[in-house]
N, C-alpha and C positions, 0 to 999 in steps of 0.2 A: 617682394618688390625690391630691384636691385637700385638701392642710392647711387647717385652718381658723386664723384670727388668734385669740390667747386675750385674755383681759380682764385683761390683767394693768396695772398704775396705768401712764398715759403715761409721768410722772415715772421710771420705772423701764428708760428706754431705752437710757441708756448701760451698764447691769450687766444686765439682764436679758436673759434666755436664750429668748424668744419669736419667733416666724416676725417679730412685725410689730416686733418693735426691732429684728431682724435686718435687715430691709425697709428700718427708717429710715434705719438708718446705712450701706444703702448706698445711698440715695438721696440723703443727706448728701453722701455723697461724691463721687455722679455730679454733682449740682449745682455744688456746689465744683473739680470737675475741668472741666465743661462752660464756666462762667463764665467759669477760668483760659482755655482754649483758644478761647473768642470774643475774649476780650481779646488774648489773642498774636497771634488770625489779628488780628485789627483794625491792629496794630500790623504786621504782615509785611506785608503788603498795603500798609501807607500807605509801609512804606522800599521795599517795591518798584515803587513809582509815582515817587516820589522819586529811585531809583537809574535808572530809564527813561531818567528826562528827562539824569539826567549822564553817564549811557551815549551817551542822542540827541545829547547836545552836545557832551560831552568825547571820546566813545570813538572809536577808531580804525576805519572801517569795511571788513571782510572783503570780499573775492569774492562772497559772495554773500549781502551786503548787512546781515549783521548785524552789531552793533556792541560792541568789547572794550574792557575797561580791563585792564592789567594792572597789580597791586598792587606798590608800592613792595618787599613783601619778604613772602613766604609767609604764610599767615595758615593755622598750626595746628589743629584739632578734633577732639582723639581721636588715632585710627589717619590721618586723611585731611586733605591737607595742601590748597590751593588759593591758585591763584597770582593768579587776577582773577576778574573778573564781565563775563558776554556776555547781550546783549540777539539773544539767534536769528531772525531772521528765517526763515520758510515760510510755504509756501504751499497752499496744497489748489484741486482741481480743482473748481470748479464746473457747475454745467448751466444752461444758456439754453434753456429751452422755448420760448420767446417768439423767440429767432433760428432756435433747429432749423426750427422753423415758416415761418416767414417765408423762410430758404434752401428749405426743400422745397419750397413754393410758386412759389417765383420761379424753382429748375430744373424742378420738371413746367410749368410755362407754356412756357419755351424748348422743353422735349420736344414737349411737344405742337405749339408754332408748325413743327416740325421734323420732322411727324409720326410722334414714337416714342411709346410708350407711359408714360405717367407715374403712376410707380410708388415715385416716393421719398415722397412725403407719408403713403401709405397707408401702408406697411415703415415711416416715424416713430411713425407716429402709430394703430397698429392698432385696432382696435374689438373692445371688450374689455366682456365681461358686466362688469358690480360691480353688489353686493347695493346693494339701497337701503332702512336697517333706516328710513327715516319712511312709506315704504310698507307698511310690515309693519303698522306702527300704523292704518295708512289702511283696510288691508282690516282689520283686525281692528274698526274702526269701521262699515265694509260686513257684517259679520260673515260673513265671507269665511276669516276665521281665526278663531279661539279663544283663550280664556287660557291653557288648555295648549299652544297653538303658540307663544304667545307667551315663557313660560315657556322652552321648549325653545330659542327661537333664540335669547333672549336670558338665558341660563342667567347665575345668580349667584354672583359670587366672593366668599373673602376674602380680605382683608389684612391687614396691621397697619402702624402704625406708634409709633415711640417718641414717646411726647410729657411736657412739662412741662406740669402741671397750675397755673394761677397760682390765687392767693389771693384 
């Protein structure tokens, strides 16, 4: 059931007991904690670009390749104690479309100069239906489709998202 906001004075937002003073002060408070947490990320972000560089310069570099400082003498937080700061290096697997290609090509030519069958380009690279939704628009302009087909393929969602509203 959707409450409605009552009309009770603005002025009445810090003591009054209404959905929409309730609403303010905690929108009050998202702002004020939201600000806080831009400004810290702001700030961690810039000593961690900062710390990069005296890691890249000063730090000791590992096996495999990334680089450590260890702290003169444990630095305490809580329950959880830490002794230095490591700049990790890794790595993630990429794809080369563009060389898959080019090796397939360059063994089905050998194959074939060889007279075998060349069959690695094809198994890379297989031919494969995919919708094309600018053609949906095209016959629906051939009137080949409908607005109810169009409707149905390209059915509607929703979402939300949080936002700040400015002044």
């Amino acid at each position: 059931m959707r409450r409605r906001f009552s009309d009770a004075p603005a002025g009445s937002v810090l003591t009054a007991s209404t959905p929409e003073s309730a609403f303010e002060r905690k929108a009050a408070q998202w702002f004020l904690i939201k600000d806080r947490v831009d400004t810290q990320t702001t700030l961690l972000n810039r000593l961690r670009d900062d710390m990069s560089e005296d890691l890249r310069e000063f730090g000791v570099q590992d096996e495999k390749g990334s680089y450590i400082i260890e702290l003169p003498r444990p630095l305490r937080l809580g329950e959880k104690s830490y002794k230095g700061m490591k700049l990790e290096r890794y790595t993630t697997q990429g794809t080369s479309e563009d060389e898959a290609e080019a090796i397939a090509r360059d063994l089905d030519t050998q194959a074939a100069e060889q007279d075998r069958d060349a069959v690695i380009y094809d198994r890379l690279f297989p031919q494969v239906r995919q919708f094309d939704p600018q053609e949906a628009y095209v016959l629906y302009q051939e009137g080949l489709l409908t607005e109810d087909h169009l409707d149905r393929i390209f059915p509607e969602t929703e979402g939300w998202r949080f936002k700040r509203v400015a002044a």
